[in-house]
N, C-alpha and C positions, 0 to 999 in steps of 0.2 A: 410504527411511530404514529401516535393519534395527530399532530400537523401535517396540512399536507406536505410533501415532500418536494424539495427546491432543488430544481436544477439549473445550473452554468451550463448554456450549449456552445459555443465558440468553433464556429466553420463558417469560413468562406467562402465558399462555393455556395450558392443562392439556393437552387436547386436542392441538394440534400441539404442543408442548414432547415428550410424551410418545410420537409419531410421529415426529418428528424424531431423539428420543434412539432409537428400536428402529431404525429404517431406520440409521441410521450405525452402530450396534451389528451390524447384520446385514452392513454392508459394510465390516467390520474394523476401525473408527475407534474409541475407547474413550472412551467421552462422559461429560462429565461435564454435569449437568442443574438450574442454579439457574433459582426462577421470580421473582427482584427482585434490583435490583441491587446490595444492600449486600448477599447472599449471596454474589451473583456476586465480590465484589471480594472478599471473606474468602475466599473458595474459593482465587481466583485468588494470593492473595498467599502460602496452603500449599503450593500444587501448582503443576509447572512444565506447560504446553501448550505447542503446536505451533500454534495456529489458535484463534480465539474464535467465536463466531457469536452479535453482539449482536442483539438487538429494542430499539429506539427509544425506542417505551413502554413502562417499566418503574417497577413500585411504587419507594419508600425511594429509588432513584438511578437517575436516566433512564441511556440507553444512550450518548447522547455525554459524561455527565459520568463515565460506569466508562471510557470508550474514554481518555479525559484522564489517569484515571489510573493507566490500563494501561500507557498511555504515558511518564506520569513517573516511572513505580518501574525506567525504562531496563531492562526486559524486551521486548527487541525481539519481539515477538511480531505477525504479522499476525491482520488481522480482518475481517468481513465483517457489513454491517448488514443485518437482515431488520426491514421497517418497510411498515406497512398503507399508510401517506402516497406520493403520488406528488408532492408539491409539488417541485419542482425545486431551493427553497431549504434545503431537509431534506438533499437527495440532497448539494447542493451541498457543506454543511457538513459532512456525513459526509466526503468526498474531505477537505474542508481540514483536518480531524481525522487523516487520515493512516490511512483505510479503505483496505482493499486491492478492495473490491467491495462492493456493495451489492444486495439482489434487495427488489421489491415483493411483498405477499404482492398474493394467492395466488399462489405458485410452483411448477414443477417439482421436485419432487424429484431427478429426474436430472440438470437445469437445474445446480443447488445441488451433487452432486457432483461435474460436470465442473468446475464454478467451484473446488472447496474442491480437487482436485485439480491443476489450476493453477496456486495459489494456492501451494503443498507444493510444488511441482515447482519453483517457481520463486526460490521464499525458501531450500531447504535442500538443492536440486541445480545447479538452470542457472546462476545467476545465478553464482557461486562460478568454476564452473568453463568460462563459455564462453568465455574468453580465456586466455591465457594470465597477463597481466598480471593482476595484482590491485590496485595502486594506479599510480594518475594524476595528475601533475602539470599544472597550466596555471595563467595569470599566479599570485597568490599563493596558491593552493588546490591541495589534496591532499585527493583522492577514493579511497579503501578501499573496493572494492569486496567485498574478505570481511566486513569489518567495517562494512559498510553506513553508514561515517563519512565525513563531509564535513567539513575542517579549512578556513574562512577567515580566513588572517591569526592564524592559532591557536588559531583560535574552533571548537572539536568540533561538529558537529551529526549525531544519526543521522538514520539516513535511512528510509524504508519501502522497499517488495523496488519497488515501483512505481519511484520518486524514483532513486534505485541504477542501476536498466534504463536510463530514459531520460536521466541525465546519461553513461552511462556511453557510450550510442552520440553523443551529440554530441560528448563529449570524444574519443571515436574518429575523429570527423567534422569534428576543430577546423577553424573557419573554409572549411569545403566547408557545403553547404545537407544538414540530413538530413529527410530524405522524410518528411513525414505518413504517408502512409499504410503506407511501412515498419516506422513504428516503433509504428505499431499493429498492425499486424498482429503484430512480433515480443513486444511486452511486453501487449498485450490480446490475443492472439491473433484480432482482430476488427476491419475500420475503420469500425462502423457511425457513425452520428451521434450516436451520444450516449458510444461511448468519445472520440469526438472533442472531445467536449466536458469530456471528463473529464480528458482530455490536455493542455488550455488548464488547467485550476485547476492540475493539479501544473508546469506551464511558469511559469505565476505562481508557486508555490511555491520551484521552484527559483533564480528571478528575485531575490526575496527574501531567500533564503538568498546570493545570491553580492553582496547592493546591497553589502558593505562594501570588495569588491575592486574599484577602476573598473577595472581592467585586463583583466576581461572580461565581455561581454555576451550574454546569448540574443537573439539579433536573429530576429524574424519576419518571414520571405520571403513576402509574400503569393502565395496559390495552392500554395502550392510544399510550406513546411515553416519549418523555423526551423533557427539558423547559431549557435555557441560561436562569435564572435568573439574574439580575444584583441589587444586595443589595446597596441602599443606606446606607454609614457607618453611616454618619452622624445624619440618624435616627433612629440608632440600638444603 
């Protein structure tokens, strides 16, 4: 991205808020550093970003209720949760919040910028550009891949840079099986066990997004992967 690049930091804890903002300040990032999160949400509603990086627990507005409504002000913005919790049901919610990553603390620093690089790379470069196509038709649904929009049946939904990747390779894969571990590897860059499992809540997610069209289906290939089926009505 030839602008510098804008970052939301939101942690309380003085001590790493204040490490977090000079390490990204030293690796070019332009940080900006609230430590609760009705700051964070005023900050966020004056100034446009590029990338957030919530903490969980936050005074005045926890971290998933600012991410709700980062979300509804339709500033497609990705984000990334940094939370002391490792409870599985935490992590979960964060993904069904429409997080692009998540890290537990204590983390790597350099861990945290390969991630937030990634993240940038994939929301405001690849994704755009690694087809030629940019919008896709199947049964009643039209997928914008620029516009990270999902129309069913005329119903808009955006989408996250995550959500975008993996319908976009099954819509490319219609009715062929697409690979687990391909499409982890190409949109997590990683197929360990737990993007696998991270891969299952946004399959759900998409799942949900398409119930209102029965003309098509994510079908799960056990072992395999999962299939964009598209049902003809007409001969069902």
């Amino acid at each position: 991205m030839e602008q510098k690049t804008k970052i939301l930091l939101v942690e309380d804890d003085p001590s790493l808020g204040q490490i977090l903002q000079e390490y990204l300040t030293i690796k070019g990032y332009e940080t900006t550093w609230c430590e609760d999160g009705a700051e964070a949400w005023a900050t966020f509603q004056k100034e446009q970003f590029h990338l957030c990086l919530l903490d969980v627990m936050l005074p005045k507005k926890d971290g998933f209720t600012l991410s709700k409504d980062i979300k509804n002000s339709s500033k497609d913005v990705p984000f990334i949760f940094l939370t002391a919790k490792s409870m599985k049901e935490d992590t979960l919610e964060g993904l069904s919040l429409g997080a692009d990553d998540y890290m537990t603390k204590p983390f790597s620093m350099e861990e945290l910028l390969l991630r937030i690089k990634a993240i940038l790379r994939r929301t405001y470069a690849d994704a755009p550009q690694q087809e030629t196509a940019k919008v896709f038709e199947f049964g009643d649904c039209v997928l914008d891949v620029h516009l990270q929009e999902l129309a069913v049946k005329g119903h808009k939904i955006h989408l996250t840079a995550k959500e975008v990747g993996l319908l976009r390779l099954l819509v490319m894969k219609k009715n062929q099986t697409m690979e687990r571990s391909d499409a982890l590897k190409e949109i997590w860059q990683d197929d360990s066990y737990f993007n696998a499992r991270s891969m299952d809540v946004y399959i759900a997610k998409l799942r949900k997004y398409l119930k209102p069209d029965p003309s098509v289906l994510i079908q799960t290939i056990h072992g395999q992967g999962f299939r964009l089926a598209e049902i003809d009505q007409a001969a069902s």
